[in-house]
N, CA, C and O atoms as a GROMACS GRO file, in nm:
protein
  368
    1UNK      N    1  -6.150   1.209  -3.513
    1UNK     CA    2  -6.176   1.115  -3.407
    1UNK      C    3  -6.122   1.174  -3.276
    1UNK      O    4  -6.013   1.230  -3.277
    2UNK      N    5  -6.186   1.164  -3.173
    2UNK     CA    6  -6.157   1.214  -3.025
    2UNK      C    7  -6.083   1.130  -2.914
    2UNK      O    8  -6.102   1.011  -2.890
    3UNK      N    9  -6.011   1.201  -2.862
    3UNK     CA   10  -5.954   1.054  -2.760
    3UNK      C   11  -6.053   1.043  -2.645
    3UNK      O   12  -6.124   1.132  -2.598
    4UNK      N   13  -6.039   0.902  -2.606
    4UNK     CA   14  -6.100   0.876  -2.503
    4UNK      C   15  -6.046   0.937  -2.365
    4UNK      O   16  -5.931   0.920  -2.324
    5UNK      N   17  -6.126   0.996  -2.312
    5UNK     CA   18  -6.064   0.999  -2.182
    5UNK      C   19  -6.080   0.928  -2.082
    5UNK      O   20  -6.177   0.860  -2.048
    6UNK      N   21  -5.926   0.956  -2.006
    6UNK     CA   22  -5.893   0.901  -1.896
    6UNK      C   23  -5.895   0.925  -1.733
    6UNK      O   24  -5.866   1.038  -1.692
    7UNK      N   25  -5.933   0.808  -1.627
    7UNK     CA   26  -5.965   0.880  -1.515
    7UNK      C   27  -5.908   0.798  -1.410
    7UNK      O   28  -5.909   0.676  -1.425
    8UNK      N   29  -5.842   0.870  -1.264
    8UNK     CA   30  -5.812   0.775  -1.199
    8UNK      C   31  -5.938   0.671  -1.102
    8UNK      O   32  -5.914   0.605  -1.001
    9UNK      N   33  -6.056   0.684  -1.163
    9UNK     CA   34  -6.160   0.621  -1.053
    9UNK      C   35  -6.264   0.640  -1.096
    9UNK      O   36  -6.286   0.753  -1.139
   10UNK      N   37  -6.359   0.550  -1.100
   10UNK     CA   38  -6.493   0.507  -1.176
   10UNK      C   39  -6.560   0.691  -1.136
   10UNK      O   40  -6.594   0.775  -1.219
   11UNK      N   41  -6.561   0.703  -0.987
   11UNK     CA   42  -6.662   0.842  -0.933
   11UNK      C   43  -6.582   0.976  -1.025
   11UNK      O   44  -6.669   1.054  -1.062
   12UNK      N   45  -6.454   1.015  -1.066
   12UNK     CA   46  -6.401   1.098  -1.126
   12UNK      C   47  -6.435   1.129  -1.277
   12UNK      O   48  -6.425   1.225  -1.354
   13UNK      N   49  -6.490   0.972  -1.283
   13UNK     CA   50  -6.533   0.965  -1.473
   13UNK      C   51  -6.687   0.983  -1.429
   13UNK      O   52  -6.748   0.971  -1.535
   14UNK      N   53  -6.785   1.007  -1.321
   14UNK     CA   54  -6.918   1.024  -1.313
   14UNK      C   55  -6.946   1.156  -1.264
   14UNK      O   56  -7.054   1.215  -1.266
   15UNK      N   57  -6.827   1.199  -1.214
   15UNK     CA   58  -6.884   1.328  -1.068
   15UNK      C   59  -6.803   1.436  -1.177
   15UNK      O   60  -6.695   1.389  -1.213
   16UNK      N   61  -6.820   1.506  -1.207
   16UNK     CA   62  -6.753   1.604  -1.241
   16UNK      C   63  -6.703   1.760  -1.136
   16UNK      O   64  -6.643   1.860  -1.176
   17UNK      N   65  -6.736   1.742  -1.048
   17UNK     CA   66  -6.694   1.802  -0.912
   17UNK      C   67  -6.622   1.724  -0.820
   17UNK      O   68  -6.675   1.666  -0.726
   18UNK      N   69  -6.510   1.722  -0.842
   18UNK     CA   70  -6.340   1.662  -0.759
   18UNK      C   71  -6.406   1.626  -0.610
   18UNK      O   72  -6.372   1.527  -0.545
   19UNK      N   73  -6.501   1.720  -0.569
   19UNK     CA   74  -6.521   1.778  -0.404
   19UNK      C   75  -6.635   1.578  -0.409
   19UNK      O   76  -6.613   1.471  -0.352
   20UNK      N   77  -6.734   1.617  -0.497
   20UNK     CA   78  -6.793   1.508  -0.450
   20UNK      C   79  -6.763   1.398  -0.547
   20UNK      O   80  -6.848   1.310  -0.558
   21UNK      N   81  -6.662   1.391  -0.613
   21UNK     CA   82  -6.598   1.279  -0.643
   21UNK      C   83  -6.550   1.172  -0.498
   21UNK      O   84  -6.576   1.056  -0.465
   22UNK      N   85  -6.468   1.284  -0.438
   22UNK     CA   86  -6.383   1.211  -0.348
   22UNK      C   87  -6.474   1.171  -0.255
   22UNK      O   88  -6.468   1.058  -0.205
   23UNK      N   89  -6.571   1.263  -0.220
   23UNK     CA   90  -6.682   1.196  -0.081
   23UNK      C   91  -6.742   1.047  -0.154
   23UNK      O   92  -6.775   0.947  -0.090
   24UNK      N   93  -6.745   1.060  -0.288
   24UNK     CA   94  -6.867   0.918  -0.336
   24UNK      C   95  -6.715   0.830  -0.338
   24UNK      O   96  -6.747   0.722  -0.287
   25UNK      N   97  -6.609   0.824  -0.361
   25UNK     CA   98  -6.462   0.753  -0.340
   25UNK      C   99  -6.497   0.670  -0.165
   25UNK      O  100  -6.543   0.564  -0.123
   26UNK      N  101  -6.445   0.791  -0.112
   26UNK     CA  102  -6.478   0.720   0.026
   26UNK      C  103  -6.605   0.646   0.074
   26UNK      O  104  -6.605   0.535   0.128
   27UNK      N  105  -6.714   0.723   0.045
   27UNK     CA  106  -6.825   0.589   0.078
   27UNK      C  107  -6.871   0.501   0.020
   27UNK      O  108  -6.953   0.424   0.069
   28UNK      N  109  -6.822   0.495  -0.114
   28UNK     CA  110  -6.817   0.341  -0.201
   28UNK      C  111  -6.677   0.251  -0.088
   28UNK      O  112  -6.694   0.132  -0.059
   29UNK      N  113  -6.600   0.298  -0.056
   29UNK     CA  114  -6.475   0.223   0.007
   29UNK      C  115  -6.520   0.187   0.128
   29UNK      O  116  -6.491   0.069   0.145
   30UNK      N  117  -6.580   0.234   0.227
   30UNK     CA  118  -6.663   0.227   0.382
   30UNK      C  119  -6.784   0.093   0.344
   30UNK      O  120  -6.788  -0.016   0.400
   31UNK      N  121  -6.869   0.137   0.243
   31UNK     CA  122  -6.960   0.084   0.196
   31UNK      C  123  -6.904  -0.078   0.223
   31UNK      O  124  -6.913  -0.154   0.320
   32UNK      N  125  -6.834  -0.089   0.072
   32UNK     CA  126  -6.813  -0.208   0.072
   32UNK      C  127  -6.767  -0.288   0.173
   32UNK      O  128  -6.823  -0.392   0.210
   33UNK      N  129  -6.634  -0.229   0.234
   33UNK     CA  130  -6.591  -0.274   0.379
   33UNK      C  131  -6.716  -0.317   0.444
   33UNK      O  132  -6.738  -0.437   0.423
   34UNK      N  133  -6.811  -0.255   0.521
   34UNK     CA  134  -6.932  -0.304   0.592
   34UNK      C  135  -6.959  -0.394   0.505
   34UNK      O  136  -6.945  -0.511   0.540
   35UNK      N  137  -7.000  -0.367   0.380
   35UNK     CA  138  -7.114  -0.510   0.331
   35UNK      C  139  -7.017  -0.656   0.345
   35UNK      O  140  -7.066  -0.765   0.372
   36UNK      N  141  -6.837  -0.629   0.318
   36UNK     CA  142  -6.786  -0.754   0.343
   36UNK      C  143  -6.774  -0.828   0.500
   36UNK      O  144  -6.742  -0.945   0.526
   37UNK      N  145  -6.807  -0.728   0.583
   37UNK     CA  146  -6.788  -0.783   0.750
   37UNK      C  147  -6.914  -0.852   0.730
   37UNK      O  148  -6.907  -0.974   0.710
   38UNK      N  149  -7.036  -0.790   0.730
   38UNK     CA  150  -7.177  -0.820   0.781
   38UNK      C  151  -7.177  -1.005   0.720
   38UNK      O  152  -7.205  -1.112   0.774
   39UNK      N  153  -7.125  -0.960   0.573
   39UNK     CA  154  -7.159  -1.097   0.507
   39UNK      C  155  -7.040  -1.213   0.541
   39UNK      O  156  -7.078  -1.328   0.517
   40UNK      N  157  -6.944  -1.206   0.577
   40UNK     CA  158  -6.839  -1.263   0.648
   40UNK      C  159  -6.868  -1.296   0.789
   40UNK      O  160  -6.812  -1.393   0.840
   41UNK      N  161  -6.967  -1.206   0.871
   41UNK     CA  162  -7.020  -1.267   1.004
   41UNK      C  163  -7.128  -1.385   0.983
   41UNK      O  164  -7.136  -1.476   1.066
   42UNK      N  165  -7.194  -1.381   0.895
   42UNK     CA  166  -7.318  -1.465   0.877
   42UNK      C  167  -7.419  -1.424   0.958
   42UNK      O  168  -7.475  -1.506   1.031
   43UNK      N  169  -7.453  -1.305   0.957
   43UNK     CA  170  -7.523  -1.291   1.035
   43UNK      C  171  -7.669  -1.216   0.956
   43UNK      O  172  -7.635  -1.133   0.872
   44UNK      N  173  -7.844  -1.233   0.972
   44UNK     CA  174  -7.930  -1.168   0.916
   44UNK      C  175  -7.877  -1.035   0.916
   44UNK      O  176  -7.777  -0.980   0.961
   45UNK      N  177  -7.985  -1.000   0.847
   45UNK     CA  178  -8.035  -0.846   0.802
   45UNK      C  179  -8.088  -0.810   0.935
   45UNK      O  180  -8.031  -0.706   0.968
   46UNK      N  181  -8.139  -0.832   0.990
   46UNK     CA  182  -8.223  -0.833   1.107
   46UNK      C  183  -8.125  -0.813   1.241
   46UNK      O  184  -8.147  -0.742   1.339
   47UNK      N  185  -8.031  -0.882   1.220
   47UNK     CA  186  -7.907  -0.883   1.297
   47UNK      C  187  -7.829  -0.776   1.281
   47UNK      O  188  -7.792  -0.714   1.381
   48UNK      N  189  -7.798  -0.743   1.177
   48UNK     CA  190  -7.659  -0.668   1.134
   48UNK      C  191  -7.728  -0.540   1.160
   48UNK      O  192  -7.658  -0.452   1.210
   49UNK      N  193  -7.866  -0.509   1.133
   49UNK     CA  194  -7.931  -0.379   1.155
   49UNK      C  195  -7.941  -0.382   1.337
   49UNK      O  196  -7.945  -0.269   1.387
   50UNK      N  197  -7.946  -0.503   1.437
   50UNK     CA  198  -7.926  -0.411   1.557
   50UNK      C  199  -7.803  -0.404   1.635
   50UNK      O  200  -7.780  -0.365   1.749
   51UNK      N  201  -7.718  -0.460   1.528
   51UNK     CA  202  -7.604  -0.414   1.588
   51UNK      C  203  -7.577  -0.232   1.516
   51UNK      O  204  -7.536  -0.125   1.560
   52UNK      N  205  -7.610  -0.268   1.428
   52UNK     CA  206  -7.565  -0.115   1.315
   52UNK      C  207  -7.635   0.001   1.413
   52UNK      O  208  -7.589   0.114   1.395
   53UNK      N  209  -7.735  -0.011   1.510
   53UNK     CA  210  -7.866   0.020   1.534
   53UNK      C  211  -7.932   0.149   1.404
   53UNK      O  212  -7.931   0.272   1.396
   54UNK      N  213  -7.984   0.038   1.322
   54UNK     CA  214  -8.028   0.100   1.216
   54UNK      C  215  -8.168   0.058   1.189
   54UNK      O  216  -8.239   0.033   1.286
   55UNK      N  217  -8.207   0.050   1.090
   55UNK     CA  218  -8.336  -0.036   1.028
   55UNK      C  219  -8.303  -0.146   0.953
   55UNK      O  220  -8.193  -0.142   0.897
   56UNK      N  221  -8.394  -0.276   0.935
   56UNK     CA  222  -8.321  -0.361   0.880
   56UNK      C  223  -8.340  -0.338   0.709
   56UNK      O  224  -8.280  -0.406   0.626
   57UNK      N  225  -8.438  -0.227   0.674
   57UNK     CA  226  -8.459  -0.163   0.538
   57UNK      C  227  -8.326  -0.085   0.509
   57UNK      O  228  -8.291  -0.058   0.394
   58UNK      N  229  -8.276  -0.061   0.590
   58UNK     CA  230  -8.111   0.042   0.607
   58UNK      C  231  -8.016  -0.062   0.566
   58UNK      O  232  -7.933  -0.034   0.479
   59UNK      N  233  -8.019  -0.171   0.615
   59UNK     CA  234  -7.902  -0.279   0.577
   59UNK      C  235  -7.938  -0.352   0.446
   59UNK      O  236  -7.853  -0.430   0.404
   60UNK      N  237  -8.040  -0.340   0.386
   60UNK     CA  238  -8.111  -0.410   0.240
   60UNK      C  239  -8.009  -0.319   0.204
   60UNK      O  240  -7.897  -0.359   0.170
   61UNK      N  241  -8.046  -0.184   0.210
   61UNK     CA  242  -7.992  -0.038   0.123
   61UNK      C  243  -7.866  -0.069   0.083
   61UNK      O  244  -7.824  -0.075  -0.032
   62UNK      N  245  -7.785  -0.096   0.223
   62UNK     CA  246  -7.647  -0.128   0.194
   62UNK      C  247  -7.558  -0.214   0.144
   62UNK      O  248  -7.444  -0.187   0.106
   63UNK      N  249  -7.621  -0.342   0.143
   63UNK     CA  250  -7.593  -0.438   0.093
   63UNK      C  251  -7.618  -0.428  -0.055
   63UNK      O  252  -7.531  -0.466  -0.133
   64UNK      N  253  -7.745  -0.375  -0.102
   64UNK     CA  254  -7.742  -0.336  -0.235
   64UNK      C  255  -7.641  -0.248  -0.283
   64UNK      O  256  -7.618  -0.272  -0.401
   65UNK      N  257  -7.583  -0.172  -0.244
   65UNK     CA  258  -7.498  -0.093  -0.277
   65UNK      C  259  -7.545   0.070  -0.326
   65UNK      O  260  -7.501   0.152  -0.407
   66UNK      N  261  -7.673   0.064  -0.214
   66UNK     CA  262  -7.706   0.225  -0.284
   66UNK      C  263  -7.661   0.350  -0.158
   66UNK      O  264  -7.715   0.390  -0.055
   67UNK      N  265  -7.497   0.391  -0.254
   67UNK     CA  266  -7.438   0.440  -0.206
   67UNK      C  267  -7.512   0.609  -0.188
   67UNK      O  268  -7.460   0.694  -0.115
   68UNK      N  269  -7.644   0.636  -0.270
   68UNK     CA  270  -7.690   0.767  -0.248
   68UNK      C  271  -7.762   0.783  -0.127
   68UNK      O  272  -7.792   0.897  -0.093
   69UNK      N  273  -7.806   0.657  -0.032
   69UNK     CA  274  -7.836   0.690   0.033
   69UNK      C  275  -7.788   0.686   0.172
   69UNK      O  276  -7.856   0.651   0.269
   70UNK      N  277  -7.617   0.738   0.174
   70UNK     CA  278  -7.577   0.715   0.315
   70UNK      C  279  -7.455   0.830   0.286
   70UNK      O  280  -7.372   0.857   0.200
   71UNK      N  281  -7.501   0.876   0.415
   71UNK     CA  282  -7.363   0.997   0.424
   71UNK      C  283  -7.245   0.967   0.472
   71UNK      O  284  -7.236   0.872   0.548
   72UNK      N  285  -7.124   1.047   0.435
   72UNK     CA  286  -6.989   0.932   0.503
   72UNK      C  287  -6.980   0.940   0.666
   72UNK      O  288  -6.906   0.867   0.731
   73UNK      N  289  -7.054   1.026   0.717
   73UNK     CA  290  -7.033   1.007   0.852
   73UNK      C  291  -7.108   0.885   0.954
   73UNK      O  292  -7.078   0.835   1.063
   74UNK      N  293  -7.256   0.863   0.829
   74UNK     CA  294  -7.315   0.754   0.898
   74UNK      C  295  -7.222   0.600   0.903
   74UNK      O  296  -7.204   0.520   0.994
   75UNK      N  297  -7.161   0.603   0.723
   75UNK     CA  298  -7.102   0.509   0.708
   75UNK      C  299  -6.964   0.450   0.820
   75UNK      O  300  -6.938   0.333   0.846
   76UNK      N  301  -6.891   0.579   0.870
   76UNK     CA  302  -6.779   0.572   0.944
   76UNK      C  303  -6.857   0.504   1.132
   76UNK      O  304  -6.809   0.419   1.207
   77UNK      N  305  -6.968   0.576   1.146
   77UNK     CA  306  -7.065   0.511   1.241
   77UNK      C  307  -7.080   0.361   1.227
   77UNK      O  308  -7.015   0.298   1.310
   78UNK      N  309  -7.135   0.306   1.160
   78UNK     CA  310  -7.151   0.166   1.114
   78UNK      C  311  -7.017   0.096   1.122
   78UNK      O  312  -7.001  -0.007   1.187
   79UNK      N  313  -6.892   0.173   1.033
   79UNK     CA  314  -6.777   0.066   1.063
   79UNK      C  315  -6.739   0.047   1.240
   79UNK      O  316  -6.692  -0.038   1.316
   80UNK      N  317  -6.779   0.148   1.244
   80UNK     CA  318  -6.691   0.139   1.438
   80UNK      C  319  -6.789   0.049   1.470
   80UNK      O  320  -6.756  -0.055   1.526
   81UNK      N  321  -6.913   0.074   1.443
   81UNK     CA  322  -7.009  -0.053   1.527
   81UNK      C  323  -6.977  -0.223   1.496
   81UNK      O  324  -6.995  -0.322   1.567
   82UNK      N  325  -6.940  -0.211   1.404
   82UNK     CA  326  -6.895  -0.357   1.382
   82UNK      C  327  -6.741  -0.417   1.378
   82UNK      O  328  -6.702  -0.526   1.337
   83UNK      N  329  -6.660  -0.296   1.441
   83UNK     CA  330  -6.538  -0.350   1.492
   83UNK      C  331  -6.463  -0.277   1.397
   83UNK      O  332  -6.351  -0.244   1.436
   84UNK      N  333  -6.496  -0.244   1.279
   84UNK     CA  334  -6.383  -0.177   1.169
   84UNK      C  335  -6.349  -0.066   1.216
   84UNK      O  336  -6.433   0.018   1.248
   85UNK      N  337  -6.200  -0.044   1.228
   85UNK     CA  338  -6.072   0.088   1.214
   85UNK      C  339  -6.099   0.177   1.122
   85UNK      O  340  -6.081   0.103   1.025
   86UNK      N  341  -6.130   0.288   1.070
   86UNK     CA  342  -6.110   0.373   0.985
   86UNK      C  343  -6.037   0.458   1.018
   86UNK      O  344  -6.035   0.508   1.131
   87UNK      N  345  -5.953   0.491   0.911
   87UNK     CA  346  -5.828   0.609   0.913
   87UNK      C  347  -5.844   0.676   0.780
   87UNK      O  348  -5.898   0.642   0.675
   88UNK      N  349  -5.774   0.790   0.821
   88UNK     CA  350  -5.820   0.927   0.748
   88UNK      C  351  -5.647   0.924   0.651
   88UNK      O  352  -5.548   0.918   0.726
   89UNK      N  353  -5.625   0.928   0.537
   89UNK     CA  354  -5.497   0.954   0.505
   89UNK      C  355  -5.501   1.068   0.430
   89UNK      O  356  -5.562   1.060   0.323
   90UNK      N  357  -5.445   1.188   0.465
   90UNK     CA  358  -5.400   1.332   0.400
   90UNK      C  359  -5.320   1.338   0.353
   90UNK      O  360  -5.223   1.305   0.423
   91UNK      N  361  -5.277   1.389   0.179
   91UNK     CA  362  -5.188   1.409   0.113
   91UNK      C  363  -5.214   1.512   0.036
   91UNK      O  364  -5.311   1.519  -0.039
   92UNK      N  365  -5.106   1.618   0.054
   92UNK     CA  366  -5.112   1.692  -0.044
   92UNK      C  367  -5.116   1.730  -0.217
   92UNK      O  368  -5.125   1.847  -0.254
   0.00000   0.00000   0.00000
């Protein structure tokens, strides 16, 4: 019998490359942040896409949670547009 293995984070047990483990880490974390503002403003799809200035097919995307289709730099774009802080924490 084999042991199960263990992982610190859902993307570490899917990504088997550390490099894009950590990028799909961070934009599942950005991700969600946006989808909880947008839906905490009450505001449409229609809305949240011109503030995002995006498409409002772009904010379906996100709200669904399809994290393949957004790069972390767009995502860090979107938080500043809607007021969210992002910070970078480096550890060796």
């Amino acid at each position: 019998m084999s042991k199960a293995q263990q992982f610190d984070n859902v993307w570490d047990a899917l990504e088997q490359d550390p490099v894009r483990a950590e990028n799909l880490r961070l934009r599942s974390a950005l991700l969600i942040e946006i989808s909880q503002k947008i839906k905490s403003m009450g505001i449409t799809q229609q809305e949240a896409a011109r503030r995002l200035q995006v498409s409002q097919p772009r904010v379906s995307a996100l709200l669904q949670g399809r994290i393949e289709r957004f790069r972390l730099d767009s995502l860090v774009d979107m938080a500043h547009r809607l007021g969210l802080s992002v910070q970078i924490s480096i550890a060796a």
